[in-house]
N, C-alpha and C positions, 0 to 999 in steps of 0.2 A: 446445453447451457448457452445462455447471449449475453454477451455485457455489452453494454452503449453505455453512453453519457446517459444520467439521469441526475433528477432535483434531490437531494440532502434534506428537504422539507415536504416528499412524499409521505404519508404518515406509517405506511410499511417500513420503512427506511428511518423516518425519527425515532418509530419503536425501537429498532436494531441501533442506534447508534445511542440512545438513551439505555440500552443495557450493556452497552459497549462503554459506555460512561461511567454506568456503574460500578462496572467489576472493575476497570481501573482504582476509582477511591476505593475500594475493597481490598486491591490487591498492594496498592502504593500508595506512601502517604502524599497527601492533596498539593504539598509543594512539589511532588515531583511527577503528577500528571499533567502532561500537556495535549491529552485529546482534544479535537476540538467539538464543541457543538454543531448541530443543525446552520443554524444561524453562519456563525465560524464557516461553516464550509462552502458559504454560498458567494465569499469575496470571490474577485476577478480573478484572483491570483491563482486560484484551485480550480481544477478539471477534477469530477467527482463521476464514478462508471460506480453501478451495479452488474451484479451477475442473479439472472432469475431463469427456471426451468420453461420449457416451452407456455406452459401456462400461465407464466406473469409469477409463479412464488418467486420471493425474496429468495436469493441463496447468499448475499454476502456483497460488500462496498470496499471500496478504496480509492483513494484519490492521490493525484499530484500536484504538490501546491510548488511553487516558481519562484524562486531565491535568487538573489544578487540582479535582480531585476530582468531587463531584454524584452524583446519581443515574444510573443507566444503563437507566431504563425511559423506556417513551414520555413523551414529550414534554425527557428531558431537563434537564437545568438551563442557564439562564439563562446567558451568560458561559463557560461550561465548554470546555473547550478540549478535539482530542484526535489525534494524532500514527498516521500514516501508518507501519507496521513491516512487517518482511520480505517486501514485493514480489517476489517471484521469478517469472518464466517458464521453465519445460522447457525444455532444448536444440530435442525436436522438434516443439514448440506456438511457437517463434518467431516470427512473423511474420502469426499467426491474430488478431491484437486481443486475446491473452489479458488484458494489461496492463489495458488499458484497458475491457476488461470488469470486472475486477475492481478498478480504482479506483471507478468509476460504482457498484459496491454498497458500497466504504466510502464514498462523499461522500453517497449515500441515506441509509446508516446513522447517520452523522452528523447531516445533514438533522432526520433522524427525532426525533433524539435532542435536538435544540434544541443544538446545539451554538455556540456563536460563530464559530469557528474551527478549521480542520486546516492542520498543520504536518508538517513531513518533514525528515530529514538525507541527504543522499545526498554522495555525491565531488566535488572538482573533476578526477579523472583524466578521459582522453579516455573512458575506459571507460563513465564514467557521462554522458558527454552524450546518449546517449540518452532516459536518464531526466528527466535535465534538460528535456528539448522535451517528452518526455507530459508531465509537470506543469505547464510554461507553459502549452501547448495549453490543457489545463480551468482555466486560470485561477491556478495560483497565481504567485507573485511571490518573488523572494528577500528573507529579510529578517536578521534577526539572530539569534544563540542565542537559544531556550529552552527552558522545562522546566531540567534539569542540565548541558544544555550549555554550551559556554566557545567563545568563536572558537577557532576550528583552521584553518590554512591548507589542510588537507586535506579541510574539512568545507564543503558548499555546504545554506544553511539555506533551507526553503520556504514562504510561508504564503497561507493563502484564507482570506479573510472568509465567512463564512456567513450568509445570511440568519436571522435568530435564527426559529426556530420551523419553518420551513419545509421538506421535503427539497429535495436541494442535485437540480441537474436536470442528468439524464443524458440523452442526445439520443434518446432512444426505445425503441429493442427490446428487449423484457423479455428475460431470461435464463433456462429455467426452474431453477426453485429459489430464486431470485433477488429481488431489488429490480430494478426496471429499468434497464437497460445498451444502450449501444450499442453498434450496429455497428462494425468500422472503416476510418476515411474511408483515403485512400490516403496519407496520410503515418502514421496509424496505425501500420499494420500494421511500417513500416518502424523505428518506434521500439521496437516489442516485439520487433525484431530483433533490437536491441542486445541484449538482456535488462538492462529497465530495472529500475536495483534501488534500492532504500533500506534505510538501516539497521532 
């Protein structure tokens, strides 16, 4: 598996994130999806990584978009906050640790970046309990709106402290392409099942 930075307007990747679109309005009502687009993901603010098999397949996206402003070079600013966006796993990359390969290089990135804090929105449908146990797993915790969010009964909010300065630590195996990423342990693999997602 390799993740790097790639384009949000690949058309492999617009498919995956136009069904990644979909099952949200599917699963939540439309006031309380906040996925973004293609388009969406291509502002300054977001650093957007795939994960694809040595041959170039798709396995799965995510990105970290940059709250309360700062810089976004090394080291970061101080305080700076910055939000976990479109998570998705392939239908047939499910159960590989995609997820969680690819959170371990946005909590590096963040790390990297001096961030304080990463946060995430996902559901409370059954759908999304998957996603819910990856992000307890590395540690984060529920807490309340932020950024532009509002309580929503439909919305489950997530946050991790960050060591200020530090990269956030993933349990080991580099990825090439990559920040280093883990393996996954055997409830891993079983929550990339789900297709764990965030807005």
């Amino acid at each position: 598996m390799q993740i790097s930075p790639d384009s949000p307007a690949a058309d492999d990747v617009r498919r995956l994130l136009d069904e990644h679109l979909t099952d949200m309005f599917a699963t939540s009502p439309a006031e309380s999806v906040h996925a973004l687009d293609h388009t969406a993901l291509l502002a300054p603010s977001v650093t957007f990584w795939t994960a694809r098999d040595d041959d170039g397949t798709l396995l799965g996206c995510g990105a970290l978009k940059e709250l309360d402003g700062g810089p976004t070079g090394t080291g970061g600013a101080t305080g700076a906050h910055g939000e976990i966006k479109s998570m998705r796993t392939a239908g047939p990359a499910r159960g590989r640790g995609v997820a969680s390969a690819l959170l371990d290089v946005v909590l590096a990135e963040a790390g990297r970046r001096g961030y304080a804090r990463l946060s995430l929105e996902t559901g409370t449908q059954d759908y999304f309990a998957p996603a819910r146990r990856l992000y307890a797993r590395h540690g984060f915790a529920q807490c309340g709106p932020f950024g532009g969010y509002v309580l929503d009964p439909n919305s489950v909010f997530m946050t991790l402290e960050l060591p200020a300065g530090r990269p956030a630590q993933g349990s080991g195996r580099p990825t090439r392409g990559s920040a280093p990423t883990s393996a996954p342990g055997p409830t891993e693999g079983a929550a990339a099942a789900g297709a764990p997602a965030v807005s």
